[in-house]
DRENTORKOL-3810 file (N, C-alpha, C; in nm, 4 decimals):
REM DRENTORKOL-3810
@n.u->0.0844; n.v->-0.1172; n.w->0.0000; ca.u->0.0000; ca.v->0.0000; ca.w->0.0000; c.u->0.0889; c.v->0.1235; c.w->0.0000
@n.u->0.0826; n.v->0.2131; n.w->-0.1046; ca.u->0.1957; ca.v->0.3152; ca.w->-0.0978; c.u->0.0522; c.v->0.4659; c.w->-0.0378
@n.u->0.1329; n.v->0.5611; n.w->0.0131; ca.u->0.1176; ca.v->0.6195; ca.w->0.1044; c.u->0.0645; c.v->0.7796; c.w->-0.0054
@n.u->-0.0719; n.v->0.8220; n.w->0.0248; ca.u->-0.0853; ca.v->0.9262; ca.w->-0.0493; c.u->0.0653; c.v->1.0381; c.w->-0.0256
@n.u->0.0426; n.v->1.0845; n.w->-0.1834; ca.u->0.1635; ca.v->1.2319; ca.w->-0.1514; c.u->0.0698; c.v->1.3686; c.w->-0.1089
@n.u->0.1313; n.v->1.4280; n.w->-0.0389; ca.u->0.0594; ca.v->1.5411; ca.w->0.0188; c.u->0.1253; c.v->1.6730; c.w->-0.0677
@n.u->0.0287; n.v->1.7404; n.w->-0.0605; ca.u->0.0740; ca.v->1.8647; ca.w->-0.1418; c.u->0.1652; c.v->1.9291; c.w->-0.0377
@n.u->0.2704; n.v->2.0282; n.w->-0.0816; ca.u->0.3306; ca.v->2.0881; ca.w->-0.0244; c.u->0.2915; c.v->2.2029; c.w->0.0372
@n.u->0.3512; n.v->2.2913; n.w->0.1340; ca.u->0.2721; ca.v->2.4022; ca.w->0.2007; c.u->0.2959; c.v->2.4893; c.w->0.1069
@n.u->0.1529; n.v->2.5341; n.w->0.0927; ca.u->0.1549; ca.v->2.7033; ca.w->0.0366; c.u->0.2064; c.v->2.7941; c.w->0.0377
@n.u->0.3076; n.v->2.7968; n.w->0.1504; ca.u->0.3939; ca.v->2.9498; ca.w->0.1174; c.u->0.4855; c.v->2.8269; c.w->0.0264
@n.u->0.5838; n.v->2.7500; n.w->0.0645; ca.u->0.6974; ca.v->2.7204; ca.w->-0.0505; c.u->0.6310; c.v->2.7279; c.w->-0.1918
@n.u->0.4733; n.v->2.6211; n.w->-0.1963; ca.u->0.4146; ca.v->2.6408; ca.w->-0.3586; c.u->0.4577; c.v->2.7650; c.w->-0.3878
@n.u->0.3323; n.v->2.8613; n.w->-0.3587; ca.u->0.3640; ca.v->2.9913; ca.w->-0.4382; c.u->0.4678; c.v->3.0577; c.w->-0.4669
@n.u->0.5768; n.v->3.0399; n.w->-0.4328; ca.u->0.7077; ca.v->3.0648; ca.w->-0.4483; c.u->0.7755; c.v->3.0123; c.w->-0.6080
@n.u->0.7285; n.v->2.8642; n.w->-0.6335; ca.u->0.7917; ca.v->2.7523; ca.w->-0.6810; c.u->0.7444; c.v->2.7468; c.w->-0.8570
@n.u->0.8254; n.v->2.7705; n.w->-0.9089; ca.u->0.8058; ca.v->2.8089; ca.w->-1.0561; c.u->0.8919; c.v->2.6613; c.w->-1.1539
@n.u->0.7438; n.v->2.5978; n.w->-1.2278; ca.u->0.8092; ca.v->2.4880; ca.w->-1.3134; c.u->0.7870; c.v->2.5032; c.w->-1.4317
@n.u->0.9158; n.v->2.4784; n.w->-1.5221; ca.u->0.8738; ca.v->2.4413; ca.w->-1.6841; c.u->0.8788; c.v->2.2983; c.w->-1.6977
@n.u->0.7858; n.v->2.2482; n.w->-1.7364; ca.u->0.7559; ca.v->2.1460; ca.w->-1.8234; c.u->0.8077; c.v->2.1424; c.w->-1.9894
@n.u->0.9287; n.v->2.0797; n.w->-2.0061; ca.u->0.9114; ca.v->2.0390; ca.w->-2.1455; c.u->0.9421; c.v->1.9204; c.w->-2.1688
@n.u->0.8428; n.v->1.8801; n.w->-2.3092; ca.u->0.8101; ca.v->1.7352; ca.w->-2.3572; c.u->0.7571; c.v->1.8141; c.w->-2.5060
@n.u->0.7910; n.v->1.6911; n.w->-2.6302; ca.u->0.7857; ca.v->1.6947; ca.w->-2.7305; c.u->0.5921; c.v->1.6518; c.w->-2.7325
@n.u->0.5858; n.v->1.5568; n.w->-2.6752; ca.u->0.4790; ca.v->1.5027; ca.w->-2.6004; c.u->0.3365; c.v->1.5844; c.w->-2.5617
@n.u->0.1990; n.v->1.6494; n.w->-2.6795; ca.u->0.1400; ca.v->1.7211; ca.w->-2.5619; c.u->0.0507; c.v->1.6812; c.w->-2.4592
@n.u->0.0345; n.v->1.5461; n.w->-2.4745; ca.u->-0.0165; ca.v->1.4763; ca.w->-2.3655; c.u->0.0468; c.v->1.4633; c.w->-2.2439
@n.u->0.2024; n.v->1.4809; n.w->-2.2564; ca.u->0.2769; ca.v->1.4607; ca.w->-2.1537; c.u->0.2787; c.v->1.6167; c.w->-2.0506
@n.u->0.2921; n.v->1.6932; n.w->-2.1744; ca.u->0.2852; ca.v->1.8043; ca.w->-2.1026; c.u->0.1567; c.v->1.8710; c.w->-2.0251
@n.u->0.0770; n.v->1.8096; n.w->-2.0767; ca.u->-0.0627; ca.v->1.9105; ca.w->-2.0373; c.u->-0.0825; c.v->1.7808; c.w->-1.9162
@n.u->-0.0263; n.v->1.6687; n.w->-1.9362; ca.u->-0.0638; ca.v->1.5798; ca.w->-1.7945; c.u->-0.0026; c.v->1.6611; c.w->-1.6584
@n.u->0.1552; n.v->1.6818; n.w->-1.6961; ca.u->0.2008; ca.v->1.7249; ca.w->-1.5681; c.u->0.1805; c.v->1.8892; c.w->-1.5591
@n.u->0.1235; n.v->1.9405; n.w->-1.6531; ca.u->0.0855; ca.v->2.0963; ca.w->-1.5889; c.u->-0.0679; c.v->2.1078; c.w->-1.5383
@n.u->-0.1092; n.v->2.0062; n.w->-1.5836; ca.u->-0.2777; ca.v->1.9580; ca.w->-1.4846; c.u->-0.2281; c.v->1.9117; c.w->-1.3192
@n.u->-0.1370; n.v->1.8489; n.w->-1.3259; ca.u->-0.0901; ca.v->1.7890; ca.w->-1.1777; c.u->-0.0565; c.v->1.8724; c.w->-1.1072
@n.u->0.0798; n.v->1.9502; n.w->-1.1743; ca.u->0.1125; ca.v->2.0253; ca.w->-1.0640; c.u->0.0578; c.v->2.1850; c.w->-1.0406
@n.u->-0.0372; n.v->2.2169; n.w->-1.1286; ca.u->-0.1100; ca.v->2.3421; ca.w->-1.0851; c.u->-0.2222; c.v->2.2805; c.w->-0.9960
@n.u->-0.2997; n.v->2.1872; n.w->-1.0221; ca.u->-0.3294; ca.v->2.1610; ca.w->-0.9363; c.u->-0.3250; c.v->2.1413; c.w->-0.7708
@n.u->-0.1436; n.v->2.0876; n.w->-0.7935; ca.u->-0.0965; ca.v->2.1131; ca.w->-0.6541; c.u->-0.0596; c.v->2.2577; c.w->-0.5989
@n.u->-0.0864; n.v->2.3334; n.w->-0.6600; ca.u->-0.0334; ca.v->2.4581; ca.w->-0.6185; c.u->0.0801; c.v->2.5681; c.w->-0.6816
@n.u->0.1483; n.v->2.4292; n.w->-0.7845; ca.u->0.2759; ca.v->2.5341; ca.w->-0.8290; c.u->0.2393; c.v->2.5771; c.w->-0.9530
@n.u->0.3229; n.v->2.7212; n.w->-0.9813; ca.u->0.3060; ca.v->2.7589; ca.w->-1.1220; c.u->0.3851; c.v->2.7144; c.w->-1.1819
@n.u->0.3314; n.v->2.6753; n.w->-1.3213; ca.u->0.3268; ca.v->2.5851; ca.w->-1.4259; c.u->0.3881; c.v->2.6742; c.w->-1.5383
@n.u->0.4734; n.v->2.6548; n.w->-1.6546; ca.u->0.4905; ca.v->2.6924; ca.w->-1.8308; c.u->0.5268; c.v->2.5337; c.w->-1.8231
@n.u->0.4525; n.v->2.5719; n.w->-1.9733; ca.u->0.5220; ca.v->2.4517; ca.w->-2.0830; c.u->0.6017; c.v->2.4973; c.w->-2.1856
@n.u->0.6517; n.v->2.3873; n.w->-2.2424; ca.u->0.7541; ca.v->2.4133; ca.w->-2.3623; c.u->0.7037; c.v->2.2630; c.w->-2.4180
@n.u->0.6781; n.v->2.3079; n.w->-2.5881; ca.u->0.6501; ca.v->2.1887; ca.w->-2.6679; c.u->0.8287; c.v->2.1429; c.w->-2.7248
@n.u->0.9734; n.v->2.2109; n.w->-2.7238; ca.u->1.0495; ca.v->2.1796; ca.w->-2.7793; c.u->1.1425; c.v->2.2319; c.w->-2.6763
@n.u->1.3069; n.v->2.1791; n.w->-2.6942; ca.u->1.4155; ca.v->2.2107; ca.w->-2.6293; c.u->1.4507; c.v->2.3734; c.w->-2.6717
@n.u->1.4194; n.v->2.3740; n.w->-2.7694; ca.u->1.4833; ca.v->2.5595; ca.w->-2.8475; c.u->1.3375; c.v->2.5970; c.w->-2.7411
@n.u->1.1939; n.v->2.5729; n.w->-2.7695; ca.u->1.1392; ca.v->2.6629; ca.w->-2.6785; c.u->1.1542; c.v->2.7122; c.w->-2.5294
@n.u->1.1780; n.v->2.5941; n.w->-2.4621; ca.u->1.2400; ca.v->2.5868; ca.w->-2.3343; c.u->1.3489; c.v->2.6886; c.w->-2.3295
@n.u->1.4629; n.v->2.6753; n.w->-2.4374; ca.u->1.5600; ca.v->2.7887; ca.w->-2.3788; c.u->1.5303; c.v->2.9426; c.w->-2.4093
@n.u->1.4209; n.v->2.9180; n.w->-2.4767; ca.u->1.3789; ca.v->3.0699; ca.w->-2.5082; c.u->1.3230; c.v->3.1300; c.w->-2.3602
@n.u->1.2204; n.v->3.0158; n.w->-2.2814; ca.u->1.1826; ca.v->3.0363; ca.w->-2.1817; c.u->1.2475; c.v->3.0613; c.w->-2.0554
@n.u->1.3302; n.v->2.9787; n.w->-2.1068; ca.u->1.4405; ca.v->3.0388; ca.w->-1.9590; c.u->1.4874; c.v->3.1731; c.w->-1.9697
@n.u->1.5136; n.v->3.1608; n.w->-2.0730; ca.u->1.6053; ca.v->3.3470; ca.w->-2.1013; c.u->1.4930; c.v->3.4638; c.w->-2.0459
@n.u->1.3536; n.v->3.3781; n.w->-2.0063; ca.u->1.2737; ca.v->3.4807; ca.w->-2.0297; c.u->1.2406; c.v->3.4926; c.w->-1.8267
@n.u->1.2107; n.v->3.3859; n.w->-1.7913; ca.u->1.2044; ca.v->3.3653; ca.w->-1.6513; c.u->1.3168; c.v->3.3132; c.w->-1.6305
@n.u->1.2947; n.v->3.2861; n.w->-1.5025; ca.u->1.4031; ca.v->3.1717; ca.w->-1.3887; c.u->1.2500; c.v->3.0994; c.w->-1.3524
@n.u->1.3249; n.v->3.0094; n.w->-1.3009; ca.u->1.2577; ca.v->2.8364; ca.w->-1.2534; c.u->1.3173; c.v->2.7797; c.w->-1.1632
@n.u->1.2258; n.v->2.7268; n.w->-1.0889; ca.u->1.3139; ca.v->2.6613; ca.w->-0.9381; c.u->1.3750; c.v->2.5381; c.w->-0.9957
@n.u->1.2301; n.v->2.4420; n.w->-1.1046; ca.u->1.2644; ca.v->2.3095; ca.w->-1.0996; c.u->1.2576; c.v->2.3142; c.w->-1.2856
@n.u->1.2891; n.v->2.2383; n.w->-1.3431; ca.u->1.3276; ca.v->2.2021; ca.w->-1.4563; c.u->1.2671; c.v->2.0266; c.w->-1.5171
@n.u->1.1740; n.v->2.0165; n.w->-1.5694; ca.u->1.0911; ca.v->1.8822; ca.w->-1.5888; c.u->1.1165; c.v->1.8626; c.w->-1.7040
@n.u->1.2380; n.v->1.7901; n.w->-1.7776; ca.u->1.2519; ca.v->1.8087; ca.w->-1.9281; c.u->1.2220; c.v->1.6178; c.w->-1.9876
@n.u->1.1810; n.v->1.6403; n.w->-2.0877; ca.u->1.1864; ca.v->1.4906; ca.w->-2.1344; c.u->1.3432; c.v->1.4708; c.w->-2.2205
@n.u->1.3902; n.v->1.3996; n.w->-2.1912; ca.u->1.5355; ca.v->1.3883; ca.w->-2.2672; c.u->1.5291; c.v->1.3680; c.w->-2.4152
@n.u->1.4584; n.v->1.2575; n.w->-2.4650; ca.u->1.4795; ca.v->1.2447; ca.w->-2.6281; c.u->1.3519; c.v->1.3152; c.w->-2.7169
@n.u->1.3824; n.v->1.4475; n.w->-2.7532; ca.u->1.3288; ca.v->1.5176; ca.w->-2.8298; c.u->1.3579; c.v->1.5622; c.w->-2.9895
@n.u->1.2796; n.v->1.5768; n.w->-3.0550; ca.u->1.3214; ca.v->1.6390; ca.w->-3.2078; c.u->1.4382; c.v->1.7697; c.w->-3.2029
@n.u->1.5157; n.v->1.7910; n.w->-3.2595; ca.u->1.5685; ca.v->1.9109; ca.w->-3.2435; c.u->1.6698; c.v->1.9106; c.w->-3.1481
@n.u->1.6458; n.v->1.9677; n.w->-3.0720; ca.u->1.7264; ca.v->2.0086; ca.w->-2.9318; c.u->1.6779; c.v->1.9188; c.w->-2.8295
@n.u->1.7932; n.v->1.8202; n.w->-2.7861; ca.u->1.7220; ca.v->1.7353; ca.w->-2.6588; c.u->1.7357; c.v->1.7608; c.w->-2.5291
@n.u->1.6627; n.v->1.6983; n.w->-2.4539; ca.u->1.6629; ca.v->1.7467; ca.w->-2.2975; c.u->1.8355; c.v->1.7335; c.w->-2.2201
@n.u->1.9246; n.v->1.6922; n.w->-2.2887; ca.u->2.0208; ca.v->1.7125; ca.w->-2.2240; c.u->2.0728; c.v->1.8258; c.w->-2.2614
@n.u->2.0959; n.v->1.8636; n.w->-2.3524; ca.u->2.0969; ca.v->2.0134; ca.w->-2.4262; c.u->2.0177; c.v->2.1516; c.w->-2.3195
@n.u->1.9037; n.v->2.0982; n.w->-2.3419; ca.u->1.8507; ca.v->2.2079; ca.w->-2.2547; c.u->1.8846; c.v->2.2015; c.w->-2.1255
@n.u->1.9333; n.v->2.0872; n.w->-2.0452; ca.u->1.9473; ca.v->2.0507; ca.w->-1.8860; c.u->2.1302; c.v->2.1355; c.w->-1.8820
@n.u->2.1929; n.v->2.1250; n.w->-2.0124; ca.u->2.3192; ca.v->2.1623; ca.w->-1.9861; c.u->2.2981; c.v->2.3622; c.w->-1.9868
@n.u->2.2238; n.v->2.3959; n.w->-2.0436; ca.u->2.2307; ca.v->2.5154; ca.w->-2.1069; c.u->2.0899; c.v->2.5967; c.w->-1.9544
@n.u->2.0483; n.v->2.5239; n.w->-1.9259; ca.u->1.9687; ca.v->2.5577; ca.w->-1.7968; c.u->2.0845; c.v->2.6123; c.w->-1.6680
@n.u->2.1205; n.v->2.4626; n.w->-1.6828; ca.u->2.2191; ca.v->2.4746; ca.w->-1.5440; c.u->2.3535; c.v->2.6391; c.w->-1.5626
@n.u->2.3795; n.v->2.6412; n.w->-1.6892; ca.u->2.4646; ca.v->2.7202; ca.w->-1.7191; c.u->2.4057; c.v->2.8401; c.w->-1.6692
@n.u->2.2821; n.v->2.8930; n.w->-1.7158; ca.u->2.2029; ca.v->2.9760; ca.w->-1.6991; c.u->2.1802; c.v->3.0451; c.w->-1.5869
@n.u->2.1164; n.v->2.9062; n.w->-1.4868; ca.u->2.0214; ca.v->2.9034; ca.w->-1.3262; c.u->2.0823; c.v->2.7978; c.w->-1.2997
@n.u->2.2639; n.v->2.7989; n.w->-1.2287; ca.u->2.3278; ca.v->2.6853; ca.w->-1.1602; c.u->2.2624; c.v->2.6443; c.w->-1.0619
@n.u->2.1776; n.v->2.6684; n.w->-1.0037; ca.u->2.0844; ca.v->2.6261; ca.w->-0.8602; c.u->1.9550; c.v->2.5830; c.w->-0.9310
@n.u->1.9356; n.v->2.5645; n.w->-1.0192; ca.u->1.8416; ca.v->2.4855; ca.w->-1.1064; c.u->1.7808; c.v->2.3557; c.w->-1.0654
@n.u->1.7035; n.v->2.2846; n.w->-1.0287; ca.u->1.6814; ca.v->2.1430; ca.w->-0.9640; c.u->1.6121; c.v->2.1106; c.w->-1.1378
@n.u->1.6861; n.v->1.9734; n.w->-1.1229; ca.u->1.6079; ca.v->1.9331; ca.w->-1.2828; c.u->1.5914; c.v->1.7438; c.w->-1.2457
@n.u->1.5030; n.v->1.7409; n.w->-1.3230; ca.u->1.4054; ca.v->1.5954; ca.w->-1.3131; c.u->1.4099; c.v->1.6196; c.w->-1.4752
@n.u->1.4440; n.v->1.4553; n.w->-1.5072; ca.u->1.4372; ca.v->1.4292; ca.w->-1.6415; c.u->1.3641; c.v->1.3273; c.w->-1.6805
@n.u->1.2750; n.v->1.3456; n.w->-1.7377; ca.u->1.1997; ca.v->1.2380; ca.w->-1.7782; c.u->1.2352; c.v->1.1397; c.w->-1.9282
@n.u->1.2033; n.v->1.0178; n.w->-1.9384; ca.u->1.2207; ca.v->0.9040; ca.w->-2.0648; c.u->1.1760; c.v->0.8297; c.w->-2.0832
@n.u->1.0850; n.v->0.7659; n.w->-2.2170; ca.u->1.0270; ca.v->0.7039; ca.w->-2.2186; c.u->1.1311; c.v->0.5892; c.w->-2.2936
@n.u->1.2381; n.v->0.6595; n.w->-2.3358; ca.u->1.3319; ca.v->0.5390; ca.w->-2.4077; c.u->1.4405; c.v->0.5068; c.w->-2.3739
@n.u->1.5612; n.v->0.4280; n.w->-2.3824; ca.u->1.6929; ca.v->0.3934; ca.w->-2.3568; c.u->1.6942; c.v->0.4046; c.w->-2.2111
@n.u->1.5847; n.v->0.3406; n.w->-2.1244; ca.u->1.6115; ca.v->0.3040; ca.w->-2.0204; c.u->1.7270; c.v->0.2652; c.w->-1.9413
@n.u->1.7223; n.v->0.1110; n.w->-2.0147; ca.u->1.8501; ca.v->0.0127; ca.w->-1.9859; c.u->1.9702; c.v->0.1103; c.w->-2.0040
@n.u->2.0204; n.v->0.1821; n.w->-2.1043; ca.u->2.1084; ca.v->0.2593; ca.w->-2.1327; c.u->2.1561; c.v->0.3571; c.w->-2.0465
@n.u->2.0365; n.v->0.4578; n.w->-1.9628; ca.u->2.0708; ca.v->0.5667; ca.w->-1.8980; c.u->2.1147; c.v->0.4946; c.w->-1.7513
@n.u->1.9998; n.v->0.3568; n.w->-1.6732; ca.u->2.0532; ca.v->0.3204; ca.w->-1.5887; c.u->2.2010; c.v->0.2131; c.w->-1.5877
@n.u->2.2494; n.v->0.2151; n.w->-1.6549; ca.u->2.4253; ca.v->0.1878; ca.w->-1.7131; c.u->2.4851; c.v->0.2737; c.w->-1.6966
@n.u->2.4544; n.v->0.3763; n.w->-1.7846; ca.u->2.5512; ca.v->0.4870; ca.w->-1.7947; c.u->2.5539; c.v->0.5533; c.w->-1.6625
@n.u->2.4387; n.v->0.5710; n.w->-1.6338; ca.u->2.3789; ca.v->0.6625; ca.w->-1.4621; c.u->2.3086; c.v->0.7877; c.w->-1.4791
@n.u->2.2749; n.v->0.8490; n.w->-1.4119; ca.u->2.2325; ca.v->0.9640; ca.w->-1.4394; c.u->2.3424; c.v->1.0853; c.w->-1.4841
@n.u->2.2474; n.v->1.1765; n.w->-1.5713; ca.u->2.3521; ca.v->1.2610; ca.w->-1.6314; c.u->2.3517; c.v->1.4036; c.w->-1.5755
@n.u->2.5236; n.v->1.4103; n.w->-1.5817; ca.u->2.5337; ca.v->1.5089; ca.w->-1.4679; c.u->2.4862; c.v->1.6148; c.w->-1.5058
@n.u->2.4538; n.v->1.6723; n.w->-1.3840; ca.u->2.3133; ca.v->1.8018; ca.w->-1.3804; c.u->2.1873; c.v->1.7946; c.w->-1.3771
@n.u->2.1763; n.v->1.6309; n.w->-1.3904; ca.u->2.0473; ca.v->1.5890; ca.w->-1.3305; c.u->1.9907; c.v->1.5076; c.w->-1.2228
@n.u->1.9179; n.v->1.5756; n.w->-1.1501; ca.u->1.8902; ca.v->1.5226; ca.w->-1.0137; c.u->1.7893; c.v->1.4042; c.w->-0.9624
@n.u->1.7293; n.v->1.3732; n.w->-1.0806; ca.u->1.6414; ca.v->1.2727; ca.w->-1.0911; c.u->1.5897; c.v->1.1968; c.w->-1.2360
@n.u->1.5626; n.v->1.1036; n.w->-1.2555; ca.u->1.5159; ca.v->1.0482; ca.w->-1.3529; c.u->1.4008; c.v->0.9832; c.w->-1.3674
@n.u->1.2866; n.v->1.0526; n.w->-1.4104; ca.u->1.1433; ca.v->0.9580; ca.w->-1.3917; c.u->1.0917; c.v->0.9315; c.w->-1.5827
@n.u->1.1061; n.v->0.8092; n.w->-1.5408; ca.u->1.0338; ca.v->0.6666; ca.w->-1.6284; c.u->0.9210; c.v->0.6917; c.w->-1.7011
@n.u->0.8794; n.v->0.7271; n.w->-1.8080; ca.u->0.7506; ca.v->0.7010; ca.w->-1.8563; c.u->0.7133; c.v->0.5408; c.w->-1.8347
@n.u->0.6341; n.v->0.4656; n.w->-1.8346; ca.u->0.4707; ca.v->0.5918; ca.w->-1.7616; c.u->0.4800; c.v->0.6425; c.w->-1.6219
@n.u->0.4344; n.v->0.7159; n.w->-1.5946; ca.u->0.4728; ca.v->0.7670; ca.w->-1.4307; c.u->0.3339; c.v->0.8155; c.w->-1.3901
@n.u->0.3307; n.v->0.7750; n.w->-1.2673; ca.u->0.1645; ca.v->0.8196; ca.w->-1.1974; c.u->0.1840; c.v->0.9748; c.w->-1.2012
@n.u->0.0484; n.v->1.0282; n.w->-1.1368; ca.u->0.0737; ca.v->1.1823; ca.w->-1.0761; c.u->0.1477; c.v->1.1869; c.w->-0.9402
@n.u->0.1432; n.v->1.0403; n.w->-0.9125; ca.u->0.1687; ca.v->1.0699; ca.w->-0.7299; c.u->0.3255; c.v->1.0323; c.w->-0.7637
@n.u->0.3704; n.v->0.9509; n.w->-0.8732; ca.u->0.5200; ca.v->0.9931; ca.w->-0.8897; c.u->0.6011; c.v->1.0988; c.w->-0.9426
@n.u->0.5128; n.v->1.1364; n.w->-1.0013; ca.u->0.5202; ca.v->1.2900; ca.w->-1.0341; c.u->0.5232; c.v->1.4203; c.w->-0.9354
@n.u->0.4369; n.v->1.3930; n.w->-0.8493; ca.u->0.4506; ca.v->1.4928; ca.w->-0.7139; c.u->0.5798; c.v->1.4527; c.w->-0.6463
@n.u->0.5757; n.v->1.3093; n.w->-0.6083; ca.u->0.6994; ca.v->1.3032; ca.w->-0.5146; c.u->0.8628; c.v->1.3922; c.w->-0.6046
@n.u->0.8676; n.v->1.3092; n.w->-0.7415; ca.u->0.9821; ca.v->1.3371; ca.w->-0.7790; c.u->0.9782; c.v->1.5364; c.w->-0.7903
@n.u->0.8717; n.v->1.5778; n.w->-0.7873; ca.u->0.8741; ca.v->1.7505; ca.w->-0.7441; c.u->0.9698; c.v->1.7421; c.w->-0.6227
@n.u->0.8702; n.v->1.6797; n.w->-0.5205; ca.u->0.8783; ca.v->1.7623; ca.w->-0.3913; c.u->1.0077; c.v->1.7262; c.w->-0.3745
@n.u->1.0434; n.v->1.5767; n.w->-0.3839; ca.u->1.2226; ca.v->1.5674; ca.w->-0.3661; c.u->1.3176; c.v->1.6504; c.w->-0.3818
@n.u->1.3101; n.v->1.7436; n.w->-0.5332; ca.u->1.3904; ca.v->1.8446; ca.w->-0.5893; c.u->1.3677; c.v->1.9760; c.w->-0.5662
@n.u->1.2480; n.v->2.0224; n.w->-0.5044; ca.u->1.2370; ca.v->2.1833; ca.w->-0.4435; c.u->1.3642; c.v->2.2405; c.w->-0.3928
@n.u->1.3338; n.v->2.3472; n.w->-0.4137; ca.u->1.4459; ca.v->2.4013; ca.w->-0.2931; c.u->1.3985; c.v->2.4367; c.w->-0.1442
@n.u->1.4397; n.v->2.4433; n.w->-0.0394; ca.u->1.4009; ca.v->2.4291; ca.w->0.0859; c.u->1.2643; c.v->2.5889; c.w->0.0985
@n.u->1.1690; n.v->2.5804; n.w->0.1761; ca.u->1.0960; ca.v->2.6963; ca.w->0.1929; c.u->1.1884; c.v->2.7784; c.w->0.2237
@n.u->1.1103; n.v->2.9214; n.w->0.1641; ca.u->1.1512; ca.v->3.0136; ca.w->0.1860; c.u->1.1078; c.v->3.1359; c.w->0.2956
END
């Protein structure tokens, strides 16, 4: 029996600014339904070039990128983030080369790796893991 995830407290939410990008718009509009729901503000990005447009434009606490994209891939954007916003928390999501990434390991500058398919409630946790502490 795994254990509901609880939303986080409201002062850290409102604070807590995520981009979502995924090539994916099912993927994306899943986890910007989840986590506005939970409280945090939400952008998406349908591509890696959009994402870095977005950063240039805000800052972001957390960073939700899908790694294998058309164009510009999520390691691209995870390298060019961190460069950006070195205090960046990033969660990378994949639906492919599983076996591959857990070999190789996670790639540096990234703080987590979540699996397609992934619940919402793994989706919250792998948030709340990577926040930065309230403010």
């Amino acid at each position: 029996m795994s254990l509901p995830v609880q939303s986080p407290p409201k002062r850290q939410v409102a604070a807590t600014r995520i981009l979502v990008v995924d090539d994916e718009e099912s993927i994306r509009d899943l986890c910007a339904r989840v986590l506005t729901r939970a409280g945090y503000a939400v952008k998406t990005a349908a591509s890696g070039e959009d994402a870095v447009s977005t950063l240039a434009e805000t800052a972001f606490d957390l960073l939700i990128s899908d790694i294998r994209m058309p164009g510009m891939s999520g390691l691209e954007v995870l390298e060019r983030a961190k460069t950006a916003y070195p205090q960046i928390r990033v969660v990378l999501i994949t639906g492919f080369g599983t076996p591959q990434i857990l070999t190789r390991g996670q790639p540096p500058g990234a703080d987590r790796i979540l699996t397609k398919p992934f619940s919402p409630a793994e989706l919250l946790a792998a948030v709340q893991e990577n926040l930065p502490p309230a403010r």
